[in-house]
C-alpha positions as CSV (number, residue, x, y, z in Angstrom):
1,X,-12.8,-47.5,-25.7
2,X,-11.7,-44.0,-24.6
3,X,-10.5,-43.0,-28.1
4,X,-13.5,-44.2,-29.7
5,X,-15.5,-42.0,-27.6
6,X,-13.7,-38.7,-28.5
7,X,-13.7,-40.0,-32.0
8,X,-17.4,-40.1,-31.3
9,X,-17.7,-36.4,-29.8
10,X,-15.3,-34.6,-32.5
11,X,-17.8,-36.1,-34.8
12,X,-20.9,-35.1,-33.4
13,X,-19.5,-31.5,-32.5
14,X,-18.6,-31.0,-36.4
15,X,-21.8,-32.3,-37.4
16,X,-23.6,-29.6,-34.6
17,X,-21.1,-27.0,-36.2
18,X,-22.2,-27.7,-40.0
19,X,-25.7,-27.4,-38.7
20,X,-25.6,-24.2,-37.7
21,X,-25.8,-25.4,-33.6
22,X,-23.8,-25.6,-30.8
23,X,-23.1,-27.3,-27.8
24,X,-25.4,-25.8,-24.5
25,X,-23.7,-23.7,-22.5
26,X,-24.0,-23.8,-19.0
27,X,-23.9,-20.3,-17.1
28,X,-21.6,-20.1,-14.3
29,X,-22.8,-18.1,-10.7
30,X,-20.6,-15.0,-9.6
31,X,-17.0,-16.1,-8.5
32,X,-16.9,-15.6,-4.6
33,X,-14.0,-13.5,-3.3
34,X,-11.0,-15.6,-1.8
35,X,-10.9,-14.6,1.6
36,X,-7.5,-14.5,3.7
37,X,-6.2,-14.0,7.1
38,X,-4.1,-15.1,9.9
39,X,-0.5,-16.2,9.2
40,X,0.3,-17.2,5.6
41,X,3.2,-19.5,5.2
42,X,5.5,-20.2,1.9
43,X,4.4,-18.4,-1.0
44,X,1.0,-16.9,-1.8
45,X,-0.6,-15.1,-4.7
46,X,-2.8,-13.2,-5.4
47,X,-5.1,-12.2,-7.9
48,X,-9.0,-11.2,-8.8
49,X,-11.1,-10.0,-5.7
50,X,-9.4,-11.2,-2.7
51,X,-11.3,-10.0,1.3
52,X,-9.1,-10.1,4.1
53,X,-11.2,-10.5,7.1
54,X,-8.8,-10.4,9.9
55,X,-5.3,-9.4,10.6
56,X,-2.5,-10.7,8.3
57,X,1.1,-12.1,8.8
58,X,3.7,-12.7,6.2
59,X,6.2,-14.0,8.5
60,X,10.2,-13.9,7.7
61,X,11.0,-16.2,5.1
62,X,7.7,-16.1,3.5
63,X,6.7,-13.6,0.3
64,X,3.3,-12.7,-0.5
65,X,2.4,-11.3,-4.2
66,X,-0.1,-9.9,-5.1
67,X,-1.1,-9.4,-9.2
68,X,-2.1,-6.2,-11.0
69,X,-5.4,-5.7,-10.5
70,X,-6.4,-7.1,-7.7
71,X,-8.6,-6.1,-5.3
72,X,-8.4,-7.0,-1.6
73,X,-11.5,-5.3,0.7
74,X,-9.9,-4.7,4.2
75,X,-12.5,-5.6,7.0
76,X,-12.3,-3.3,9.6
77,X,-12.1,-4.1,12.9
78,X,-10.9,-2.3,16.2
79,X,-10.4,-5.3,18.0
80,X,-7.4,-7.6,16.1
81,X,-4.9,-7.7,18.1
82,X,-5.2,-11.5,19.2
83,X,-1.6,-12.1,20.0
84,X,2.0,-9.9,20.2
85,X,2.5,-10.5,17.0
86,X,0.7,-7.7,15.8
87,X,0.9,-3.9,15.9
88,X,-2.3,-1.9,15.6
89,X,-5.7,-2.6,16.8
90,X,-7.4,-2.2,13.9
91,X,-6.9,-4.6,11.0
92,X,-3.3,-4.7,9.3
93,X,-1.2,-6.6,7.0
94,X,2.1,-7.2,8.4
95,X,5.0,-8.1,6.5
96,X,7.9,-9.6,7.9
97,X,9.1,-11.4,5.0
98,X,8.5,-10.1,1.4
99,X,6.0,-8.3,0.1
100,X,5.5,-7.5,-3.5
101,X,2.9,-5.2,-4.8
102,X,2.6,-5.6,-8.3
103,X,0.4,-2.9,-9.8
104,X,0.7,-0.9,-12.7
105,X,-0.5,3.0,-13.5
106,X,-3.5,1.5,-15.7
107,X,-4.2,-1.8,-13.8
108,X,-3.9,-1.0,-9.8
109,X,-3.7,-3.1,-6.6
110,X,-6.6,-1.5,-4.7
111,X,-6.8,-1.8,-1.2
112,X,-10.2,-0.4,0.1
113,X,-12.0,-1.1,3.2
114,X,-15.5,-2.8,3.6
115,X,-18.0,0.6,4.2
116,X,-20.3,0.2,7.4
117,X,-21.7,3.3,9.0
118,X,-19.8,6.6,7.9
119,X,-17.1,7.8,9.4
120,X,-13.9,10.0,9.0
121,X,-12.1,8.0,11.2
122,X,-9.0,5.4,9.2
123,X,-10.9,1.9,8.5
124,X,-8.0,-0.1,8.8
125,X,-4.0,0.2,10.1
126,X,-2.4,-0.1,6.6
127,X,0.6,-2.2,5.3
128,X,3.4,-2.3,7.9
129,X,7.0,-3.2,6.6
130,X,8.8,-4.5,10.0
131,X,12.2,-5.5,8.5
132,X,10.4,-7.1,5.7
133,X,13.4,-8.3,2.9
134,X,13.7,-6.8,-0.3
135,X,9.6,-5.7,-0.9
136,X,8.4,-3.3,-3.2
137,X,4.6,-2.0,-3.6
138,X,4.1,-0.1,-6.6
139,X,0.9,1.2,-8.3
140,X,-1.1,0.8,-5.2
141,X,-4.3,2.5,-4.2
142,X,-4.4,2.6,-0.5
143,X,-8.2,4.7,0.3
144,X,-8.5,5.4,4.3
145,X,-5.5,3.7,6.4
146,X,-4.6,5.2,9.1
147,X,-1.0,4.6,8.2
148,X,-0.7,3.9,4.7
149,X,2.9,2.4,4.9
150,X,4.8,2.2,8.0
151,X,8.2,1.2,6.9
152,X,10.4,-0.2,9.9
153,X,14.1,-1.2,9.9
154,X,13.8,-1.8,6.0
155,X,14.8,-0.6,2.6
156,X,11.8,-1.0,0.2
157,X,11.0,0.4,-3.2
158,X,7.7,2.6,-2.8
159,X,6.6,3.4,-6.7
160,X,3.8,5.5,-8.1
161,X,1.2,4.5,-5.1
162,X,-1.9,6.4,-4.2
163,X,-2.8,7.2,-0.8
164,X,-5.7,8.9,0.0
165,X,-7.8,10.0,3.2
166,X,-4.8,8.0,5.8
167,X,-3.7,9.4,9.4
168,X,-0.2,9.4,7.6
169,X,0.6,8.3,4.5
170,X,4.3,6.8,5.1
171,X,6.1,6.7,8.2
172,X,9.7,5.5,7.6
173,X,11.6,4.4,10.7
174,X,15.5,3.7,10.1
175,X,16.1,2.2,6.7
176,X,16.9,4.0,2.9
177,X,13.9,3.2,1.8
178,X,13.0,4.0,-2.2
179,X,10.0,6.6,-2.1
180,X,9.2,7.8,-5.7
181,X,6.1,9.3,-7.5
182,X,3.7,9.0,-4.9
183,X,0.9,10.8,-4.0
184,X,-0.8,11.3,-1.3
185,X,-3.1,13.0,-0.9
186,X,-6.6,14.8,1.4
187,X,-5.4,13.3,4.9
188,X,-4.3,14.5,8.1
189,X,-0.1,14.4,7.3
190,X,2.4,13.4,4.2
191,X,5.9,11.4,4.9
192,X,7.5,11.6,8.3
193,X,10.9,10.5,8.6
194,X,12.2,9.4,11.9
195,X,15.2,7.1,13.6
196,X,17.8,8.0,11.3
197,X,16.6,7.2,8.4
198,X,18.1,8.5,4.5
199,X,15.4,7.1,2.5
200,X,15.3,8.6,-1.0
201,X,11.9,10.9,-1.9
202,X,11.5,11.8,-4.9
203,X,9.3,13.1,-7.4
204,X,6.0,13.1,-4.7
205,X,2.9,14.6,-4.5
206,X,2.1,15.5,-0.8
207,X,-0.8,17.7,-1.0
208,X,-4.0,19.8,0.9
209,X,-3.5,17.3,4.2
210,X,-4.7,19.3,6.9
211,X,-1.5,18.9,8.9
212,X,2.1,18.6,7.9
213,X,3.4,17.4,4.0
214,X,6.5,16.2,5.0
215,X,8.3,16.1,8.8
216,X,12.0,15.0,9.2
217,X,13.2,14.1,12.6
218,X,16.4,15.8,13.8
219,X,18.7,12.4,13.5
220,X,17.1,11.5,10.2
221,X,18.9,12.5,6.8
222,X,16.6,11.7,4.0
223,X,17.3,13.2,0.3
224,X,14.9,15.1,-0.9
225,X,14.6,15.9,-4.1
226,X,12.1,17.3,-6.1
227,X,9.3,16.5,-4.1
228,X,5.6,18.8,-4.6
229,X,4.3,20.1,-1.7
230,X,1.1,22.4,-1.4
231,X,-2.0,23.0,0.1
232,X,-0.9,21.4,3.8
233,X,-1.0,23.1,6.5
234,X,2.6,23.3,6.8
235,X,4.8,22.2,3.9
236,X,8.1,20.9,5.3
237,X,9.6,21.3,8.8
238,X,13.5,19.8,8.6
239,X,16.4,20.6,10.5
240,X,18.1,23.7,9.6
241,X,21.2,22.2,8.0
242,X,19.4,19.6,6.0
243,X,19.3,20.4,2.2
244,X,16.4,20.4,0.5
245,X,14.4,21.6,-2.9
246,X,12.5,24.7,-2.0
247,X,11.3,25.0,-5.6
248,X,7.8,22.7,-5.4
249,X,7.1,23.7,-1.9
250,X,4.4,26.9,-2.3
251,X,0.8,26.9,-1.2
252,X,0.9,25.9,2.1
253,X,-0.1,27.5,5.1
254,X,3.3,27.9,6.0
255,X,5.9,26.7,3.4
256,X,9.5,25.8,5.1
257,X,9.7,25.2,8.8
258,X,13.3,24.9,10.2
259,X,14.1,22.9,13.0
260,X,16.9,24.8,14.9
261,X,19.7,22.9,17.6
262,X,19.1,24.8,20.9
263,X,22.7,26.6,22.0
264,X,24.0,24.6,25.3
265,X,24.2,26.5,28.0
């Protein structure tokens, strides 16, 4: 019975097809966003338009993807932080397992926040890296966090990511974290490096954020290398005895400021 009735419907579709016709078509309504939030388990991707309305976990063990192109609309909210778990009031994603950030330089992740009333304020924390296992987010577009990436206790690969209008762009705490081809950009500060970190920064752009480009604490020993640096208010402030690439820092308010050890008395 069943093969006599596509037997029956290849027929009549040839016949429609001779005949100049075709089958109706039925149009489809706009595809609704996925929305996510909470504590996501396993593995999850993620592709299309995506709205995370609430804080989000990626516990340990647990990897979320996301595809390039996708576009995930941050609500913001300055009340989130329902439980210890989390790390900022304001919206965040939180990764504690893996994160990967597939984007590419013609095809972007974009993470943008909903627009209410305007404001110059951040819209939402950012991504946060708390010894999150071998992540990488790469050709991302990160518009108003207050901290674009804060990388804790963890090596991650940071690739060719736009960060515009944040508090900070990256905060790296501890780790060797892989920072290269970045920019970021119209903010309040670049790339601070604290907690003895030696993350790798290379080939950045870090520029006209109204405070510093890039800050390196005195028990952190990052390599720089390479990096551009202008229109900030102050280019790079390092300890004295940590070598850096003075070439690409110019146009700043103040270019190069050295951190000096006090003499004991």
């Amino acid at each position: 019975m069943l093969i006599d009735l596509i037997r029956r419907y290849l027929i009549f579709s040839i016949f429609l097809t001779c005949c100049g016709c075709s089958l109706p078509f039925v149009e489809k309504g706009p595809v609704e966003p996925i929305t996510i939030s909470g504590v996501l388990n396993g593995r999850t991707v993620l592709s299309g338009s995506v709205e995370m309305t609430g804080d989000l976990l990626i516990p340990a063990g647990s990897e979320l993807i996301n595809r390039a192109g996708t576009t995930i609309t941050v609500v913001p909210s300055e009340s989130t932080k329902i439980d210890p778990e989390y790390l900022s009031s304001q919206t965040e994603l939180l990764v504690r397992g893996r994160l990967l950030v597939e984007g590419e330089p013609d095809n972007m992740v974009n993470f943008v926040p909903r627009i209410g009333e305007p404001t110059d304020e951040p819209l939402w924390a950012g991504i946060i890296l708390d010894g999150a296992d071998n992540s990488e987010v790469r050709h991302a577009s990160l518009w108003k966090p207050d901290t674009g990436l804060l990388i804790i206790d963890t090596s991650p690969r940071v690739i060719g990511n736009w960060i515009n209008r944040a508090r900070y762009g990256i905060v790296v705490q501890g780790g060797a974290a892989k920072i290269l081809d970045n920019v970021i950009a119209d903010g309040e500060g670049g790339v601070f490096c604290w907690d003895g970190t030696t993350a790798y920064l290379k080939g950045n752009r870090i520029v006209d954020n109204e405070e510093e480009g890039i800050v390196v604490s005195r028990d952190s020993r990052p390599y720089l290398d390479r990096n551009r640096v202008s229109g900030n208010s102050i280019g790079l402030i390092v300890p004295a005895d940590l070598p850096y690439d003075p070439t690409r820092i110019a146009g700043n308010g103040q270019d190069i400021r050295l951190l000096v050890e006090k003499a004991k008395p």
